[in-house]
PATI-531403 format. One record per atom (N, C-alpha, C): residue in three letters; z, x, y. Coordinates in steps of 0.2 Angstrom, whole numbers, plus 2048, in hexadecimal, padded with zeros to 3 digits. Last residue first. Layout:
<kelos>
alaZXY...
</kelos>
This chain:
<kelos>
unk71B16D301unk719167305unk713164304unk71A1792FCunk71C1752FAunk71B16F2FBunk71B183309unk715182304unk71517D2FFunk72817D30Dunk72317C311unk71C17C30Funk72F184306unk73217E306unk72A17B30Aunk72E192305unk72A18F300unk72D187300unk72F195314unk729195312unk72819230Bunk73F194310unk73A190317unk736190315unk74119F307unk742195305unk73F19430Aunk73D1A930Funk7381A830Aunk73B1A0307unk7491A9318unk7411A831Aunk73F1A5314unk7521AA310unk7511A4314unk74C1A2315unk7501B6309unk7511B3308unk74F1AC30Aunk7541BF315unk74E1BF313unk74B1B930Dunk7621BC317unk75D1BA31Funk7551BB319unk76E1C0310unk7681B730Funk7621B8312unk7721CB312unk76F1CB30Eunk76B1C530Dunk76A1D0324unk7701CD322unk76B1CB319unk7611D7328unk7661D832Dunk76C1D3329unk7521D7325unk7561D9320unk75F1DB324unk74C1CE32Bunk74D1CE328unk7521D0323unk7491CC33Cunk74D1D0337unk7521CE332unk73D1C6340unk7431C133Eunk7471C733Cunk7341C834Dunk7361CC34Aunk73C1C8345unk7281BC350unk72E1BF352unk7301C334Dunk71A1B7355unk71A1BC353unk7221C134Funk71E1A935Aunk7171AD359unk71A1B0353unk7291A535Dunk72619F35Aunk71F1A3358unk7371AA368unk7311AA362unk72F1A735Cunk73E1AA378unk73C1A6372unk7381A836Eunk7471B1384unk7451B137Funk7421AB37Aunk7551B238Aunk7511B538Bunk7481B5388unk7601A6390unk7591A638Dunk7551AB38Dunk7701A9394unk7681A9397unk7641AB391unk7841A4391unk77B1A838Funk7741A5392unk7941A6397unk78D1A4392unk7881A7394unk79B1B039Eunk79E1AA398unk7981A8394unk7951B43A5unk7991B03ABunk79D1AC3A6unk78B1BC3A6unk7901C13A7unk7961BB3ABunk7811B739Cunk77F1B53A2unk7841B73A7unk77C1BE38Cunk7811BC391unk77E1BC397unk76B1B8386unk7711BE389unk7761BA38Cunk7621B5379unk7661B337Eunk76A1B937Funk7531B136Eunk7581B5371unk75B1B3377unk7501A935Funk7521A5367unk7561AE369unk7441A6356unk7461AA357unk74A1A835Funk73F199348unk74019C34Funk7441A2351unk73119533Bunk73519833Eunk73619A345unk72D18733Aunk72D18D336unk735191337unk73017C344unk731181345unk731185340unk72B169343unk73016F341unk72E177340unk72715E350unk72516634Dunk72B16C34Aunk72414E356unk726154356unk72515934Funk71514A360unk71B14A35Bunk72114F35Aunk70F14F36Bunk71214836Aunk714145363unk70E15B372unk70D15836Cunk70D14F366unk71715937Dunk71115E37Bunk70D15A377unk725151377unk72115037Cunk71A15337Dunk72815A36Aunk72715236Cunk723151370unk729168373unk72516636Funk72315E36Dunk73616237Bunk73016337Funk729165378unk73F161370unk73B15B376unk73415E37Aunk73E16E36Bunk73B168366unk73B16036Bunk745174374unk73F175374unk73A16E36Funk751170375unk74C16F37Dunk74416E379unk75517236Bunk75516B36Bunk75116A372unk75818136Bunk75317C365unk751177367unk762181374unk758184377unk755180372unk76C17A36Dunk76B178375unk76417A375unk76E183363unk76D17F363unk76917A368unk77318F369unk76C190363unk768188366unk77B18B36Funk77718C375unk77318B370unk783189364unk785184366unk77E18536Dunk785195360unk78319235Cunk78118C360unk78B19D369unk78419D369unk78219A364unk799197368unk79419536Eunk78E19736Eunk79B19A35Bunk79C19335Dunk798194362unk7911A9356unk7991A6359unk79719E358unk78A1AD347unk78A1AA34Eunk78F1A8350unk78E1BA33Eunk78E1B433Cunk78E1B0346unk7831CB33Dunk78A1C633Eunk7881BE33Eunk77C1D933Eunk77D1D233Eunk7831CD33Cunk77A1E634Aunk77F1E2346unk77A1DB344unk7711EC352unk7751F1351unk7781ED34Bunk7601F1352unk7631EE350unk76B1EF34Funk7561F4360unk75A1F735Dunk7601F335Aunk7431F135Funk7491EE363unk74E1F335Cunk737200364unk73C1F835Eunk7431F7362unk728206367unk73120436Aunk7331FE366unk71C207365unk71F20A361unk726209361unk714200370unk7151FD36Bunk719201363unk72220237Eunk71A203378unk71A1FF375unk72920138Funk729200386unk722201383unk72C20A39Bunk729205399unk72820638Funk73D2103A7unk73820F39Funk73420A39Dunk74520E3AEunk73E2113B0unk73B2143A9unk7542103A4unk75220E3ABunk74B2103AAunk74F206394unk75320D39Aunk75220C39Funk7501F838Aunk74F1FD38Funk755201395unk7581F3380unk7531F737Eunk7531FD385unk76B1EF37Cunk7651F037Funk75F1F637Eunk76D1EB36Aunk76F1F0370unk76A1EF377unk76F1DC362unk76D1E3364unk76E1E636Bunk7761D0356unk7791D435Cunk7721DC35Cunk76F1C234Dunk7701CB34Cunk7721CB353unk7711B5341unk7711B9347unk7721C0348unk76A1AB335unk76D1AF338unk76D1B133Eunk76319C334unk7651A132Funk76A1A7330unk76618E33Aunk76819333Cunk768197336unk756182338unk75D182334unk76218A338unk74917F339unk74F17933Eunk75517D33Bunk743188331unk742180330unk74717E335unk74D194336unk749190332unk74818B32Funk75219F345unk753198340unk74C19933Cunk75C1AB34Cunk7571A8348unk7581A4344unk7631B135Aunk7621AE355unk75D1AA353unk7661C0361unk7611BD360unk7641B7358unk76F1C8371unk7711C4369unk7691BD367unk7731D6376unk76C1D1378unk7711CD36Funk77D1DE380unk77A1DE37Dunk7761D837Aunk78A1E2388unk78C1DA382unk7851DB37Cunk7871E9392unk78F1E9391unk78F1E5389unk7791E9395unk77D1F0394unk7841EF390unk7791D9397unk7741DD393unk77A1E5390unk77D1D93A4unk7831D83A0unk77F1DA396unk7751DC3ADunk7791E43AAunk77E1E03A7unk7641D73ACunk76A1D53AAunk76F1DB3A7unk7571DC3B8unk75B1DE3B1unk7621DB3B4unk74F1D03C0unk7571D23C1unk7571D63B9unk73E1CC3BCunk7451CB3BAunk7491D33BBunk72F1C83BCunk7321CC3BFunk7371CB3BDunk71D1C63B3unk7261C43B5unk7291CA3B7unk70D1C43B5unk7131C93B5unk71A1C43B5unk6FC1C03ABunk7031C03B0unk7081C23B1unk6F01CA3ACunk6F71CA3A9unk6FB1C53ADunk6E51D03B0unk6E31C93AFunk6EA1C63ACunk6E41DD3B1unk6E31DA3ACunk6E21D53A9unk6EA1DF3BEunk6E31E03BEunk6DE1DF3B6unk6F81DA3BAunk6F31D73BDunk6EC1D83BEunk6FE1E73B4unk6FA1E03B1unk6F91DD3B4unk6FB1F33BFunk6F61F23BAunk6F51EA3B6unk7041EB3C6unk6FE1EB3CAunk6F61EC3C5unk7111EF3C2unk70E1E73C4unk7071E63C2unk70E1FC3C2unk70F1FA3BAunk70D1F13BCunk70F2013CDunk7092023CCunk7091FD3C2unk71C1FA3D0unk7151F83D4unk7101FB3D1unk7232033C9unk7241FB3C7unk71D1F93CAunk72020F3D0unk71E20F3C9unk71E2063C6unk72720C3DAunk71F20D3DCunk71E20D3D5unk73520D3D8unk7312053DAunk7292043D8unk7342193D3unk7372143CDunk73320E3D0unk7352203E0unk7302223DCunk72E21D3D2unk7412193E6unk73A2193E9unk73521A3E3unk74E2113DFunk74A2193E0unk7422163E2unk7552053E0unk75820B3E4unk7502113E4unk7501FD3D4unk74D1FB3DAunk7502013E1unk74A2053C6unk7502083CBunk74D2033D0unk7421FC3B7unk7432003BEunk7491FE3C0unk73B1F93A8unk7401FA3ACunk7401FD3B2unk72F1F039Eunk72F1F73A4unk7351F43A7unk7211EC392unk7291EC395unk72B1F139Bunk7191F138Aunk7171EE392unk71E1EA396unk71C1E837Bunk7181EB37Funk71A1EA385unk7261E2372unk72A1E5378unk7241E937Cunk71E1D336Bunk7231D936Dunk7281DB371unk7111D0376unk7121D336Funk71B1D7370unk70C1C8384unk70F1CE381unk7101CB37Cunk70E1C1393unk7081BF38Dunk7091C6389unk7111C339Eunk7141BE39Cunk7111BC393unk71A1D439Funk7141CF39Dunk7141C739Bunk7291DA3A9unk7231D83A2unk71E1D23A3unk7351E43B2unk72C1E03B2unk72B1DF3ABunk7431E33B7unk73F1E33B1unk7381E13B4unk74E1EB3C3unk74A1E73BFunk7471E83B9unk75F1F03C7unk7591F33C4unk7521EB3C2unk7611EA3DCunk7621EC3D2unk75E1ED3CEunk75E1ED3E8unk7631F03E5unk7631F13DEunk7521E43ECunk7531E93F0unk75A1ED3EDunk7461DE3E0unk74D1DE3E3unk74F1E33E6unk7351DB3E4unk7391DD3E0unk7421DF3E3unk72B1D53EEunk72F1D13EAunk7351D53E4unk7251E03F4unk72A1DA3F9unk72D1D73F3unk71C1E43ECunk7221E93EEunk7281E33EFunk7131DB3ECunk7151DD3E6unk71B1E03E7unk70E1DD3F8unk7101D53F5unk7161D63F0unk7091E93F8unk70D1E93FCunk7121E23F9unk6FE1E83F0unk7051EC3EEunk70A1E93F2unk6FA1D73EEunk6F81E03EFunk6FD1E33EDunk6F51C83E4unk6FB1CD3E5unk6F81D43EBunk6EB1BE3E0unk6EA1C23E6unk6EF1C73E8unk6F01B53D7unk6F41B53DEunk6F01BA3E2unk6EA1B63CAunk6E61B23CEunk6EB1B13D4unk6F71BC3C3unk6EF1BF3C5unk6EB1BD3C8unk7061B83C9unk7021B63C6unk6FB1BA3C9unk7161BB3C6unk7121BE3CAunk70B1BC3C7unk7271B43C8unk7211B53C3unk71A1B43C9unk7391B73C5unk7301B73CBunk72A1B83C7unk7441B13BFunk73E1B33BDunk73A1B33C3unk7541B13B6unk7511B03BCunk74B1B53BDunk7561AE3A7unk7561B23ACunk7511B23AFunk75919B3A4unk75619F3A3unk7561A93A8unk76018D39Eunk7641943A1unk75D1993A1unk75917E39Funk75B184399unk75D18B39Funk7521723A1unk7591763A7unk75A17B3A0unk74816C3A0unk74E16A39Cunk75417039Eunk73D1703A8unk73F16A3A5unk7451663A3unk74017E3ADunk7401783B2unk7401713AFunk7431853A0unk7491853A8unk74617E3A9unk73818239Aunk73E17F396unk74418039Cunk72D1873A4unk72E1803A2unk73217F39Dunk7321943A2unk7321913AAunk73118A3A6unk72D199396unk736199398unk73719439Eunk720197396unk725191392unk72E193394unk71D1A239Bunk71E19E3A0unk72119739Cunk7171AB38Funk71F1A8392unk7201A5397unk70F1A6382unk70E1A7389unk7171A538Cunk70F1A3376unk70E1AA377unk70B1AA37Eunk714195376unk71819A375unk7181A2377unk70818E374unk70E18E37Bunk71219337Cunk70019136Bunk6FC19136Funk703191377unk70B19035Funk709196363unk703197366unk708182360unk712186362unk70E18C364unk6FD17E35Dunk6FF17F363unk70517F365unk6FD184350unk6FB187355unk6FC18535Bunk70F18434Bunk70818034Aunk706182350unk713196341unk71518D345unk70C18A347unk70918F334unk70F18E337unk71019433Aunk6FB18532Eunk6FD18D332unk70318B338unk6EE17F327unk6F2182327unk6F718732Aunk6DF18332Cunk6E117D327unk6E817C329unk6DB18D339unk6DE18C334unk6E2185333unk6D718A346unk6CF189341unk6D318933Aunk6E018E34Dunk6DE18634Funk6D9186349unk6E319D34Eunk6E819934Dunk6E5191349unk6D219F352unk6D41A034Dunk6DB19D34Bunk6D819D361unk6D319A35Eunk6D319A356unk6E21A5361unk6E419F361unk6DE19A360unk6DD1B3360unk6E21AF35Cunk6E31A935Bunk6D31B336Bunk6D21B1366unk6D41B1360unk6DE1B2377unk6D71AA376unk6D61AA36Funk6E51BB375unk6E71B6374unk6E11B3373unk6E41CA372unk6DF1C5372unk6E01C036Funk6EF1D2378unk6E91D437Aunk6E11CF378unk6F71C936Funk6F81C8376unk6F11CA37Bunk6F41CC361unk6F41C8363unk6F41C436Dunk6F91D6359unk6F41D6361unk6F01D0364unk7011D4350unk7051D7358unk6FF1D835Cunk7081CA347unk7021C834Bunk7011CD352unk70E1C933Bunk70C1CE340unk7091CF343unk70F1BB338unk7141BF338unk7131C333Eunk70B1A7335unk70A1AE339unk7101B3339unk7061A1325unk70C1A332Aunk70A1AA32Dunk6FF19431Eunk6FE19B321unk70319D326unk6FA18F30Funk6FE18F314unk6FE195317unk6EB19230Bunk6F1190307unk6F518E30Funk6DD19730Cunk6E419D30Dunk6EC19930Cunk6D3192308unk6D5196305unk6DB197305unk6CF191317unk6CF18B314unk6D218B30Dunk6CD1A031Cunk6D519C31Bunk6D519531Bunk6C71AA312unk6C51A5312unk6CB1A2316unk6C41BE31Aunk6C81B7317unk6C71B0317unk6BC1C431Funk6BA1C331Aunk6BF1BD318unk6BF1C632Funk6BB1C232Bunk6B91C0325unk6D11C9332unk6CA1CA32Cunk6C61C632Cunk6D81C533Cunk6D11C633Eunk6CF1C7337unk6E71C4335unk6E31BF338unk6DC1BE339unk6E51CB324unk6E61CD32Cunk6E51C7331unk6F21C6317unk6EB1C631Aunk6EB1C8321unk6F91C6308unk6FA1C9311unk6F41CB312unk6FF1B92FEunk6FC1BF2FEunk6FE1C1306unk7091AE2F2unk7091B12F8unk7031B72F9unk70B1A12EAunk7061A82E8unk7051AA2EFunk71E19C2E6unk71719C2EBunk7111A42E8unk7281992E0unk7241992DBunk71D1982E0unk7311A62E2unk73419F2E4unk72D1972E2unk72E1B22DFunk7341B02DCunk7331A82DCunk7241B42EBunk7231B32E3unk7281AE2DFunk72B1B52F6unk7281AF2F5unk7281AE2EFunk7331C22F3unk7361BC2F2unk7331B52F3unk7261CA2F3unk72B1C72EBunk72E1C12EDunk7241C8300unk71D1C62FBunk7221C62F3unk72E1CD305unk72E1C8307unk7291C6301unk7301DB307unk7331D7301unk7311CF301unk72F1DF314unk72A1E130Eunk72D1DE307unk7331DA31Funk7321D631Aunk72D1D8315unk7381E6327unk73C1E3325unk73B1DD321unk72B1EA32Cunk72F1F0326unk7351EC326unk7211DB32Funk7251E1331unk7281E6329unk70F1DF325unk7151DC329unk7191E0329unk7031E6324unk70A1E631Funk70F1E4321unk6FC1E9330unk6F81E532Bunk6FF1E4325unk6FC1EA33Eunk7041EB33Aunk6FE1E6334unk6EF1EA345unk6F51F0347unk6FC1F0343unk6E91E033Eunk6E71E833Cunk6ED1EC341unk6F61D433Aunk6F01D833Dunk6EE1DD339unk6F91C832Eunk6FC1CD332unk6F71CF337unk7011B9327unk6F91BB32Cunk6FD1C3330unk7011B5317unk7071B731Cunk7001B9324unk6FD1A530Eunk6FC1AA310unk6FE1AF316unk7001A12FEunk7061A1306unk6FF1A7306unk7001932F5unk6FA1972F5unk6FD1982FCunk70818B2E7unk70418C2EEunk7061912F0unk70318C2D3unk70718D2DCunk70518D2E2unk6FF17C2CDunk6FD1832D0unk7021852D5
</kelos>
C-alpha cells in the first residue's frame, strides 16, 4: 500500500503556502497517498493521518499550548514535537549563543513576568539607531516593528507596541536594526533530511516605523547556489543545533526540514538571524529542484 502523508495546514492558510501547491502531485508521483488536513479539525482521525508534516501552521503562535498539545497526541509528525515545542519560541537563539557561541544579533529580551512600565521600557531602547521590536513567540512576520530611535513620536510608538505584547503575556526582543541588512540583504538557507537543497538571497522587509501583518511576505529577489562561506556557517548552526537536540533529547533528531536565515555582521561574516523548524516558508518554487527535494524528503521518510 502506499504511505499515507498527511500535509497539516490551518484554517488561516488551509492550502498550504502558494509556493507548494504542486507539492500533493509530486508526493503522488513518488508513490505517497498524500492529502491536506487542518491541524484543529476534529473530525480528523491522525492515528489515520500516516506521516504528518507540518506546513502552515500560521496560528499556531496565538495557540501555542494547543498546537503542541495536539503536536504530542500525533503518532507521526515531522519535525518531532519537541523540535517544535523548542523552536516556536525564540529564546532558542539565546541558548545556541550562550551554549555553543553561534553569532547571534544582539538582543534585549523583555519578559512579561518583569513588571516592565513605560519608563523601563523607554530606557532600554538605543539612543541613535533604528530598532526592531518582535515577539518572542510569532508566526512569520507578525508583530514585527521597526523604529527611528532619533524621532520621539517613532519611540512612543515602539513603547506602546512593547507594551501591548506584554500585556499579552508576550515576551519581547529588542534588536539594533542591522544596516548591513539595507547593503547585502538577508540569505535564507534550506535543508532536508541534514542535506543543503537550496538557498535564496531577499531584500530587506522592514521600513522605518512599520509593524508587519499577516498580509506582509518576505520579498524574494534571487536564488543562487550558496557561496563557500555560507555554506560552511549552513553548516556550523546545523551542527549546533543537533547537539543541542542530542543533548534535550537524548538522542539525536533528523530534521525534515530546516530553514537557517543569516545576515552579514558588516565585518566579512554572518549573525543568525533565524531558525525554522515550525512553520517555515521553504520556497519552493525559487529554484527548479527546490520542490522536488522536499517531496523526496517526505517520501524517504514515509517509507521508513
Amino acid at each position: 500500500m502506499k504511505p499515507r502523508v498527511t500535509l497539516a495546514t490551518s484554517a488561516e492558510m488551509p492550502d498550504l503556502y502558494s509556493d507548494e501547491a504542486k507539492l500533493l502531485d509530486a508526493l503522488s508521483e513518488r508513490g505517497c497517498d498524500p492529502q491536506i488536513k487542518r491541524w484543529d479539525d476534529p473530525e480528523v482521525d491522525w492515528e489515520e493521518a500516516g506521516l504528518v508534516v507540518v506546513r502552515s501552521v500560521s496560528d499556531y503562535a496565538t495557540r501555542r499550548d494547543e498546537f503542541l498539545k495536539w503536536a504530542a497526541s500525533v503518532p507521526r509528525i515531522l519535525n518531532h514535537p519537541d523540535i517544535l515545542d523548542w523552536n516556536s519560541d525564540k529564546h532558542y537563539l539565546k541558548v545556541l549563543n550562550e551554549k555553543y557561541g553561534l553569532p547571534i544579533i544582539p538582543t534585549t529580551w523583555l519578559e512579561a513576568d518583569a513588571g516592565l512600565s513605560k519608563h523601563r521600557v523607554h530606557s532600554r531602547f538605543p539612543a541613535l539607531q533604528d530598532f526592531v521590536i518582535k515577539p518572542a513567540v510569532s508566526s512569520g512576520n507578525r508583530d514585527i516593528g521597526r523604529y527611528s530611535a532619533v524621532d520621539p513620536a517613532s519611540r512612543r510608538a515602539a513603547v506602546d507596541h512593547v507594551m501591548g505584547l506584554l500585556a499579552e503575556d508576550r515576551s519581547v526582543m529588542l534588536q539594533r536594526y542591522q544596516e548591513a541588512i539595507d547593503k547585502h540583504g538577508e540569505i535564507t538557507l534550506v535543508f532536508f533530511n541534514g542535506l543543503l537543497s537550496h538557498s535564496v538571497y531577499k531584500q530587506p522587509l522592514l521600513h522605518s516605523t512599520q509593524v508587519t501583518d499577516e498580509a506582509m511576505q518576505e520579498t524574494l529577489v534571487e536564488a543562487r547556489e550558496a557561496t563557500a562561506e555560507e555554506w560552511r556557517w549552513g553548516e556550523q548552526i546545523r551542527a549546533a543545533l543537533h547537539a543541542y537536540v542530542k543533548e534535550r533529547m537524548g538522542r539525536d533528531e533528523q530534521f525534515l526540514f530546516n530553514r537557517v536565515d543569516i545576515v552579514p555582521d558588516g565585518e566579512g561574516s554572518f549573525m543568525v538571524m533565524e531558525i525554522g523548524l515550525v512553520d517555515a516558508q521553504l520556497y519552493l518554487t525559487s529554484s527548479p529542484e527546490a520542490l522536488g527535494n522536499f517531496a523526496d524528503a517526505i517520501a524517504v521518510r514515509a517509507h521508513w
